[in-house]
N, C-alpha and C positions, 0 to 999 in steps of 0.2 A: 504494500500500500504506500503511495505516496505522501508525501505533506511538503510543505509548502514551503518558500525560503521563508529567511527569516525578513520580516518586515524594515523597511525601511519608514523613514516617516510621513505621514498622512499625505504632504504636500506634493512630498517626490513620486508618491505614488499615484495623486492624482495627473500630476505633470505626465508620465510616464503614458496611462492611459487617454489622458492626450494626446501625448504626441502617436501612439497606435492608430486612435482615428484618422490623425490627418496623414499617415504613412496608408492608410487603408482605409481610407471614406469609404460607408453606404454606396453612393452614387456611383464608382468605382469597381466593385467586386463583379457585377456580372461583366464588366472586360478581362477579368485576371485571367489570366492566362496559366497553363501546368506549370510553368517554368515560375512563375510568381507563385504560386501556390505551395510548391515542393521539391526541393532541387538537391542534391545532397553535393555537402563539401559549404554550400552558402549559408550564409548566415542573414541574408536579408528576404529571404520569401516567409510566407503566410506561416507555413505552419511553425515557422523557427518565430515567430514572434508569440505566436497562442500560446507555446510549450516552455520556452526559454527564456525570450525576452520581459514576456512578463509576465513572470513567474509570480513576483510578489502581489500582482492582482489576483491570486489565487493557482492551485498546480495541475496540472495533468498531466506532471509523470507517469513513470508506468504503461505497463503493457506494451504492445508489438507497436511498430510504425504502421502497419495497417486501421491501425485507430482514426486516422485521416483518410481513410478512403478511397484514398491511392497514394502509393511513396514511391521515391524516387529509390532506384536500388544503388548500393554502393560494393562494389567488390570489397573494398576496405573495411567495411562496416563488420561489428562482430556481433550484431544483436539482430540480423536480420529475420524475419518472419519465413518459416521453412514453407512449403508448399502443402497447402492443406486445403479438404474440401472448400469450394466455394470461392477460390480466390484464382488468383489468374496471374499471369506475367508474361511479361515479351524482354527484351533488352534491355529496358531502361528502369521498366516501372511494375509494379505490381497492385492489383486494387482487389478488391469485391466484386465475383464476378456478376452479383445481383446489378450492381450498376450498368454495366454495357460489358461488350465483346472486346472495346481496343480500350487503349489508354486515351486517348481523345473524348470517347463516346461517353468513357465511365469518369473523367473528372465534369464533365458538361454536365451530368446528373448529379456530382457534387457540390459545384461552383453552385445550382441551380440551388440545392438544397440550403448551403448556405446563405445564398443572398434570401430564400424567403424563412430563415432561421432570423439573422437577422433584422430583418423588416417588422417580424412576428413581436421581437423583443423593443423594438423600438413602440411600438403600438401597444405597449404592455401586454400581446396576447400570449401569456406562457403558458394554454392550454394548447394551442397550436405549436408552443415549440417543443414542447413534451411530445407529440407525432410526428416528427420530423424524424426520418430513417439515416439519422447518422448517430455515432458513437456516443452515449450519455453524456460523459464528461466534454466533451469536444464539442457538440452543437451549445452546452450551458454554459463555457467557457464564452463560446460566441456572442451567446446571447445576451450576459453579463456586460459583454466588451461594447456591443450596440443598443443596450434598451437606453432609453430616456433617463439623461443622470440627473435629473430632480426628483424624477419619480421612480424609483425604481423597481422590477417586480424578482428580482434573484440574488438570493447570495454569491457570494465567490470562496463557495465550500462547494464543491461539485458531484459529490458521492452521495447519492440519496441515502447511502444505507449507513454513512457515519454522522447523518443527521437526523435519522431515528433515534441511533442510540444517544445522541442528548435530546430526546423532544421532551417539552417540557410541561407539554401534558393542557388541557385534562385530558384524560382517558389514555388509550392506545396511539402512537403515531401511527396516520396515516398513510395507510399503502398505496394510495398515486401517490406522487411525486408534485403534481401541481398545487394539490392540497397542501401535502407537507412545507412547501416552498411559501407558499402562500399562508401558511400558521403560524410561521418563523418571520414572516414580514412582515404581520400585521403586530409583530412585540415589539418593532425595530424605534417605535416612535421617532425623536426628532435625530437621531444617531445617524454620523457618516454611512453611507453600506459598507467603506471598507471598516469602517472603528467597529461597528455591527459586526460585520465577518468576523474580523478580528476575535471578538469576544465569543464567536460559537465555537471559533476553530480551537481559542483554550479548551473550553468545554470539552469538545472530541478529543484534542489532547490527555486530558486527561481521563477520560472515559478508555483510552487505551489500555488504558491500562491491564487490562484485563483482556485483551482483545488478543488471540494467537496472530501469529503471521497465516495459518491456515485460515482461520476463519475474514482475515482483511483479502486474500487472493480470492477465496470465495465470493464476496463480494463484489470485488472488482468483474471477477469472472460474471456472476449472473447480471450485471450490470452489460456488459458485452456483450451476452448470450440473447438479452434483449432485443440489441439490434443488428447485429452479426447473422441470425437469423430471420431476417424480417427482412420482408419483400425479394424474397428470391426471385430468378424472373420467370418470364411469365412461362405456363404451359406450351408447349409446341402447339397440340392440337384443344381447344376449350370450346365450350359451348355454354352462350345466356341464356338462359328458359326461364318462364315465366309467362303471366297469363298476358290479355292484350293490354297496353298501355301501361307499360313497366318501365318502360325508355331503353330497351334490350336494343335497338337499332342504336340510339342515340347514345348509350353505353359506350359501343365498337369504335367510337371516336378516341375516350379516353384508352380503350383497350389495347386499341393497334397504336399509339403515340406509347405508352410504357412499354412495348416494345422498340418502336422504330426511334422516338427521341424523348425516354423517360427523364432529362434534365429539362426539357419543355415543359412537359408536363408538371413538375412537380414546380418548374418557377410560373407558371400562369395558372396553376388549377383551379383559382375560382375566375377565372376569364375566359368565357365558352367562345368568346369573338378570334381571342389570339389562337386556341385551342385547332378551335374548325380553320381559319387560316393555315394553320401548321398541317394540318392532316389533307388538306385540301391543295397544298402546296407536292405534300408527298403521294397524292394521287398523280398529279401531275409527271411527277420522275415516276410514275408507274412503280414505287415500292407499294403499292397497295394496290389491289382490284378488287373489282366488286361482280358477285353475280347471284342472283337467284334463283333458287333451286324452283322446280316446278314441275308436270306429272310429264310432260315432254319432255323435258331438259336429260339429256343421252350422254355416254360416252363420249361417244363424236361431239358432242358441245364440250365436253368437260377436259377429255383427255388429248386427244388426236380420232383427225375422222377425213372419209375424199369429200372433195369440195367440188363441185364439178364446174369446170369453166370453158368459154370460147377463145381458141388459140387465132392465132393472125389469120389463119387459114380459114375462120370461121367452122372451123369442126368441135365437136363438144368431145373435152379428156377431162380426166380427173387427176387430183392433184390432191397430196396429204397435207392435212392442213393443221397447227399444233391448237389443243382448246386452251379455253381460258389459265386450266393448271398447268400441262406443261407445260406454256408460255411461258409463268411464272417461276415454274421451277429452272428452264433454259433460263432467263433472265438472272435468277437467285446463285447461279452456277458459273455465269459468264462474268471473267477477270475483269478488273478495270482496265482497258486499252492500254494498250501501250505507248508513251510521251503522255500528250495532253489532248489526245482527238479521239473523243467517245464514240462508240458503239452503241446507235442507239437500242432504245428495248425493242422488244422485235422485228429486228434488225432484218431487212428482206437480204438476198445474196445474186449480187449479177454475173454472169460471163461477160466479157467483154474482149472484143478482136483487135487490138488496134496495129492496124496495118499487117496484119496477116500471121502467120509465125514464122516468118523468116528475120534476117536482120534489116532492122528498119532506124532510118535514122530519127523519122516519127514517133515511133513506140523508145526511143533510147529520149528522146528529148522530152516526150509527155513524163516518164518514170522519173527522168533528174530534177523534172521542174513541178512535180505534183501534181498533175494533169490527167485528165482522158479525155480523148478526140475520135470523132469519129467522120466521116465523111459524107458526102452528098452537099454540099455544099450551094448547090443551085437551087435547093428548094428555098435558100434566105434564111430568115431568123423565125424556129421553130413557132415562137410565142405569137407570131404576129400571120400567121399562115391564115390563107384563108380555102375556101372548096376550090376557089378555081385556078389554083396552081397547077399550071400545067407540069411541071417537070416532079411535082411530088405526086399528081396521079399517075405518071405515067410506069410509078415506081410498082414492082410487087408488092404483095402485099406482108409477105416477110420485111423488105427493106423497110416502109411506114412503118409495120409493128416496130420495127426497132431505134427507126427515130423518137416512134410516140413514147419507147421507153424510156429512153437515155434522156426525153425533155421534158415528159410529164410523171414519171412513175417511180424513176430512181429518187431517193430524198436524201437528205444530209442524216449522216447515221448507217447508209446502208454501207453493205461491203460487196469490194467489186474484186473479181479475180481476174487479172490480165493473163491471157493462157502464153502458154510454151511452146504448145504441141493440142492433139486431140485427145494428148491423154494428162497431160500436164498444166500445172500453172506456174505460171513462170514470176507474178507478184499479185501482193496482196494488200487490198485499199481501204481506206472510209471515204466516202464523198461527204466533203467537206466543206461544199456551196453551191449554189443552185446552176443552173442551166444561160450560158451565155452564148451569144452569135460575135463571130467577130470575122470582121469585110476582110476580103482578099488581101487589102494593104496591110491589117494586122495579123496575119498570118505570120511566126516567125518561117525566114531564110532557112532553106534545107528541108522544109517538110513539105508532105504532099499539100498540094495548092486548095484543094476540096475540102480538107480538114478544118472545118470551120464551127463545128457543134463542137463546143469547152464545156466540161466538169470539171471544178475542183476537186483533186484528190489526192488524198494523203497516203501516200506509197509506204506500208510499214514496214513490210518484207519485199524484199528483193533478191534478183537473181536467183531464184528457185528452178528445180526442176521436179516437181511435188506432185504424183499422183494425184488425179483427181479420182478414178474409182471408188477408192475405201470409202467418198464421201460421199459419192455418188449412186451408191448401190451396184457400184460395177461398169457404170457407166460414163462414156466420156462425153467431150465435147461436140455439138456438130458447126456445122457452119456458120451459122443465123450469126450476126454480129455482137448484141446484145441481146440478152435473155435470162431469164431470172431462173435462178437454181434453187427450187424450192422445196429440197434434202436438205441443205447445209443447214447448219447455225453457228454458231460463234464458238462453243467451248469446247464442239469437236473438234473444227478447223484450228485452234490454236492445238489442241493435245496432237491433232498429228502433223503438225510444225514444229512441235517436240520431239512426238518420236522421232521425226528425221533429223532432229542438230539443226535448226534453223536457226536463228536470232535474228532480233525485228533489227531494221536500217540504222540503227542509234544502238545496236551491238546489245539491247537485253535480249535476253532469251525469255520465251511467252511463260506468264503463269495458266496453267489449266487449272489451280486447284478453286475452291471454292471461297465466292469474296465475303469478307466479313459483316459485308450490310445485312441486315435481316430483310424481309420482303412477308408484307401478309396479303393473305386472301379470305375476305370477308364472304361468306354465305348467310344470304338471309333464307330465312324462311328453312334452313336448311333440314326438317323433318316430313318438308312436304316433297322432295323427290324419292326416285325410285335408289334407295342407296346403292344397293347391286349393281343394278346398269348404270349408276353414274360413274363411281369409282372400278366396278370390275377388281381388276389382281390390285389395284393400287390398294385397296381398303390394308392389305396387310405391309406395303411400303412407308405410310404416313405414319406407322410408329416410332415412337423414339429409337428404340433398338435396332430397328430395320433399316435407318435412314445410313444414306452413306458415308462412310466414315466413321459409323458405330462400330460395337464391339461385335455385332450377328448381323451388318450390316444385307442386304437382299438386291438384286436389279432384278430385271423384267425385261424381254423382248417386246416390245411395241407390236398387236397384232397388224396396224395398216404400215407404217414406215420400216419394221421388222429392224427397229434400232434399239439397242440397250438403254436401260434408265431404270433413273434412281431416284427419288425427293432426297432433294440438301438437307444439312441442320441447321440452316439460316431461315428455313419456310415456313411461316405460321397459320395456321388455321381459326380463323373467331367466324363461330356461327350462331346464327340467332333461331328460337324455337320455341313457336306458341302454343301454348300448351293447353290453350283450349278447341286446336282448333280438332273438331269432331271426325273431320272427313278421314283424316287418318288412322294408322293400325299404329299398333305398339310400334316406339322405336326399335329402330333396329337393333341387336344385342350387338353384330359386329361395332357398328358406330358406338356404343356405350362403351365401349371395350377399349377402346383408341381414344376417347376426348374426355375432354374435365370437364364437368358440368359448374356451372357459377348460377346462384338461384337469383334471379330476379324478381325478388316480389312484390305489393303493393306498399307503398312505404306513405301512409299519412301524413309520417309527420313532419315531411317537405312543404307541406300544405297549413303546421301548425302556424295561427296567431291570423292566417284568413281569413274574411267574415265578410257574408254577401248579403247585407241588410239583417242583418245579426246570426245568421244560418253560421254556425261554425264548419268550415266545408273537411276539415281534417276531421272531423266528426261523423259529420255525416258518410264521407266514404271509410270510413273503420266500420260504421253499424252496418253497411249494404254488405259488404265483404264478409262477417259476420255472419249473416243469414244464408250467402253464396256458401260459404265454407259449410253449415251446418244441413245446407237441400244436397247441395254435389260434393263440391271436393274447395281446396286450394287451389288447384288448377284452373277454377273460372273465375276467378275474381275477378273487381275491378281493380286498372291501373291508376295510379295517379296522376299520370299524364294525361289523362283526360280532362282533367282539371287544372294545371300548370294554367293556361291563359288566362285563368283568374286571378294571377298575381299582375299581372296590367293589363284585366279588363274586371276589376270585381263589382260587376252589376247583376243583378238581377236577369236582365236578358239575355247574357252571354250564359247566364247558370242555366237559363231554361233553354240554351241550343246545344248545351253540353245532352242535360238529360233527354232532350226531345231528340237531340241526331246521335248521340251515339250511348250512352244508357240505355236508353229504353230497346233499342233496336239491339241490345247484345245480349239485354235480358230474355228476348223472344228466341235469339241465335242457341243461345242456353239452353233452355227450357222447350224449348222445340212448341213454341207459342201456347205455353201452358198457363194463362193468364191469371191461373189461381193463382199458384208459384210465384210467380213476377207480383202480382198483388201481395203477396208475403214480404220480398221480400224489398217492397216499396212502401211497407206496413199499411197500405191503403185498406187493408176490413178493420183499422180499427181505428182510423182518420175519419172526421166528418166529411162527408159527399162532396161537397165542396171543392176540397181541399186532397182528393184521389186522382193520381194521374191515370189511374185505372177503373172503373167500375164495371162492375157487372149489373144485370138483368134479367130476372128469370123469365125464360120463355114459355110464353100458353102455348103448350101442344095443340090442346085440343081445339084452340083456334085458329090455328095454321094449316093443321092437317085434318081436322077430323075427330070424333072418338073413336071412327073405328081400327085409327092407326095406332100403335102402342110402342111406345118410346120409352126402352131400359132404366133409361135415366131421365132426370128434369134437366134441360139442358140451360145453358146460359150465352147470355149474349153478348159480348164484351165489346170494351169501347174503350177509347182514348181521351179522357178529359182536356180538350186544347189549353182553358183556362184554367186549368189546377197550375199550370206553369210558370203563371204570372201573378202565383200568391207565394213573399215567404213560410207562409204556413204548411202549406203542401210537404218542404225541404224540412222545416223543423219538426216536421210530424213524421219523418222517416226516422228520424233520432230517437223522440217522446213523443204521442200521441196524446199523452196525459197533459202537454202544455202547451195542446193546441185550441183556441175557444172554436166553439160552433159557429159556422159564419150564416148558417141559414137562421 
């Protein structure tokens, strides 16, 4: 167990914590950078100032350098943190590997933590800083160093559990921490906090007395164990369930950001604006898709399937076409390019002839200058083409297809392979800008004069003489000048630019392995497809064990491309699943067997302190839910999102377009229009008439039909009270009916 230096005087101590803040302003910390934060051998970053420099503001010796959430590692160091569950290292640095996958990803979730640790402490909220997932003493030390020094809400004793053992009563101390903190400051009256400190920390001094070194490591330990264990990350595969209007969709927002940038999240959590920007950002670079499951939705949507298309020729072929998942998974698989010219996400793949495959002084000048050209020249500038160019109709129809591709189809991002031979490729591209004509006069000296359709292109690989078969299914190149190879993908093509000894133009040699970004794929609705035919052999791939790279790792032959494959361990799955919806059969057992379930239920008290002309509305949906729960199950309740728009719209008309459009009509969905049921559990038989958004009417048989017709039952005739909608009585009368008056 730690304790503390020895005190210096009041003044120098306040100076000291002075000068900390203006070494490390509030305003400042979400710029800090790892290198300000934790550096070893320096004496001037973050964590050397919490631990060391000012120390006499209270200690947090002790324990591993992992206490900070990532350290810097030192060869020289003799007290370094050995390699143990949960924690992670590369060259430089080591952290928790609950925060992220690099050292980049996992201080951004610290940094984040910090700056809303200390925001929390400035605002007096030290119930918010007690949830905050970093190291006890380390975030309270923060907190300490940032709250408000008039007002203050923490000691600079940091060990909850050596200020138990002075609490000074009445009764037991307090097992949160926020309490205890807050029991201990409300005796502080007009006292300095450190003069205060100062005088607990005798106390616990002396209280040691008695204390072994085992039971202070103890201590210290379940202090760590606290949050060392806390928030590991997320599931590979999970799934929200819960009844309708849970916020399970709206959920998948904060779900896939604690995955893909859990330092966002945790520094904007109550800011849904910055939130959905950040996720909406990351749809954009396609680390997230989206799709919904449904009673069509196949294989061939999901996985790979033939696409059938019209070739130049006008003949109708089919063509493999990768679905939404292996998209995702190629993408989650595919290295960060090589230099600085990305690959986009589903990345299409050209052939491309330039000047034939002999030696050209065309194809030598397009490859040095990062170029592709192609020819025909006479038709002018592709963009600007109109029907009655004569010398572009007179072309086949192969040659237009391949104008029309090389000006309208190729995009910045694809990859182009300049052949060798009919069996080779001779280099290897990204287009890197769009489509340009340039006049005969711009044309450089030595090349063919025609050559006048320009793509930027960024030549990675060069001088190959590269099998295209293995990629191609065996198949080479034909004539046609341009045309899209749509076998290839990206992290084949580099792994067999490996096996042959290749290295890109700038002498790296390609990464195949798998990139450290995570990528998720959201499934809504995901218990409404056919799980069998969507997934097929995948269902038993998307386990953790089975993915690649595991310990019982598995691949799979693709039945339509007849290619190997495998799910990364960077691919996430978040699925949503209503759990009332009827038309379905039991979940599937496989799918329960492979995903985490997370309950989404109806949560009131998002709604407490509410009130729509005095209706307490977090009331009123606890009692309907209540009656749901006791006719069916938990599974049909009402959500609370159904009512959220009442927190800026709380009128009376907005509460009767909630019940009228979507209450009532879910209660019938329910109840399969069982209008007794629904009157239960609207308490409407024991509401005055009035005030029933339901009634009933017994009907005269015998004046309908006849006496001599005979009817098992007395039937009833049910109705929808328009006006019960527009009484608060109606809404207070689902709650208590006893403090409703009679309006007739």
């Amino acid at each position: 167990m730690s304790s503390p230096a020895q005190p210096s005087s009041l003044a120098d101590r306040e100076t000291l914590w002075t000068q900390f803040l203006q070494r490390w302003p509030l305003d400042k910390l979400a710029g800090m950078t790892l290198r300000d934060y934790n550096q070893a051998g320096e004496d001037d970053h973050f964590c050397r100032w919490l631990e060391k420099r000012t120390e006499t503001l209270g200690s947090i010796w002790g324990g591993s350098s992992l206490k900070f959430g990532i350290y810097s590692r030192s060869s020289s160091a003799t007290k370094e943190p050995s390699a143990q569950k949960g924690v992670m290292q590369d060259e430089h640095y080591g952290w928790y590997a609950k925060y992220g996958r690099t050292a980049e990803e996992a201080f951004a979730a610290i940094r984040a933590l910090i700056v809303q640790t200390a925001q929390a402490a400035r605002a007096g909220r030290l119930d918010e800083v007690e949830g905050i997932d970093l190291w006890p003493i380390v975030r309270r030390k923060i907190a300490f160093l940032y709250q408000d020094r008039e007002h203050p809400c923490i000691l600079p004793v940091y060990m909850a559990p050596l200020l138990r053992q002075v609490w000074p009563g009445p009764g037991e101390p307090p097992k949160d921490s926020v309490a205890l903190y807050e029991g201990f400051m409300n005796r502080r009256g007009m006292q300095p906090v450190l003069a205060y400190g100062d005088a607990i920390w005798a106390q616990v001094e002396a209280a040691q007395a008695n204390v072994t070194p085992t039971d202070s490591d103890e201590w210290e330990q379940s202090e760590l164990d606290a949050t060392s264990t806390k928030g590991t990350m997320p599931a590979l595969n999970q799934i929200l369930y819960g009844p309708p209007g849970t916020g399970k969709t709206f959920a998948t927002v904060d779900a896939a950001l604690a995955i893909l940038d859990p330092g966002h999240l945790a520094q904007h959590h109550a800011n849904r604006a910055a939130l959905k920007a950040r996720f909406d950002a990351l749809m954009q670079q396609r680390r997230i898709r989206f799709v919904t499951f449904h009673q069509s939705f196949s294989y061939e949507d999901f996985v790979e399937g033939l696409r059938a298309q019209v070739n130049d020729e006008e003949q109708l072929e089919y063509q493999v076409e990768p679905g939404v998942f292996k998209q995702l998974c190629d993408d989650a698989r595919t290295p960060v390019a090589v230099g600085s010219t990305p690959v986009r996400s589903n990345a299409r793949f050209w052939k491309i002839s330039i000047d034939g495959t002999g030696t050209s002084p065309t194809r030598a000048y397009c490859l040095s200058h990062d170029e592709a050209r192609i020819g025909w020249g006479k038709t002018g500038d592709l963009q600007l083409l109109d029907s009655g160019n004569e010398y572009y109709n007179s072309l086949g129809t192969s040659n237009r297809g391949t104008l029309r591709y090389f000006a309208d189809e190729v995009a910045v991002g694809d990859v182009m392979l300049c052949i060798h031979s009919a069996d080779a490729i001779a280099a290897v591209g990204v287009v890197t800008g769009e489509y340009r004509f340039e006049a005969p006069s711009q044309v450089p000296n030595g090349l063919k004069a025609d050559y006048q359709h320009v793509r930027p292109v960024k030549w990675l690989y060069k001088g190959l003489t590269l099998p295209i078969g293995p990629l191609n299914d065996g198949a080479g190149f034909v004539q046609k000048t341009v045309y899209r190879l749509p076998r290839l993908n990206w992290p084949d093509l580099l792994a067999h630019l490996e096996s042959h000894g290749y290295q890109s133009a700038d002498g790296q040699a390609p990464a195949a392995t798998s990139s450290a970004s995570p990528y998720v794929l959201l499934i809504d609705e995901i218990n409404r497809g056919n799980i069998s035919r969507i997934f097929g052999e995948l269902i038993t791939l998307i386990e953790p064990s089975k993915r690649a790279g595991a310990s019982e790792a598995l691949e799979v032959v693709l039945p339509y491309s007849k290619r190997p494959f495998s799910v990364p361990q960077n691919v996430y799955l978040i699925g949503t699943m209503n759990t009332a919806d009827r038309s379905l059969t039991a979940m599937d057992v496989a799918l329960r067997r492979r995903f985490v379930f997370k309950a989404m239920p109806p949560r009131p008290e998002l709604l407490e302190g509410l009130e729509v002309e005095g209706v307490p509305v977090d009331r009123l949906l606890a009692v309907m839910n209540q009656r749901i729960e006791a006719l069916l199950d938990r599974d049909h309740c009402l959500g609370h999102a159904y009512f959220m728009p009442l927190q800026q719209e709380p009128t009376l008309g907005r509460l009767a377009e909630v019940f009228r459009n979507q209450v009532l009509p879910l209660l019938q969905e329910y109840f399969f229009d069982d209008w007794q049921r629904i009157q239960w559990v609207l308490n409407d038989h024991r509401k005055p008439a009035a005030f029933r958004f339901v009634s009933g009417q017994a009907v005269d048989v015998e004046a309908l039909f006849g006496s001599d017709v005979n009817v098992a039952r007395s039937p009833t005739a049910w109705s929808v009270n328009a006006a019960a909608f527009g009484h608060a009585e109606s809404y207070l009368g689902v709650i208590d009916h006893a403090g409703v008056l009679d309006a007739e």
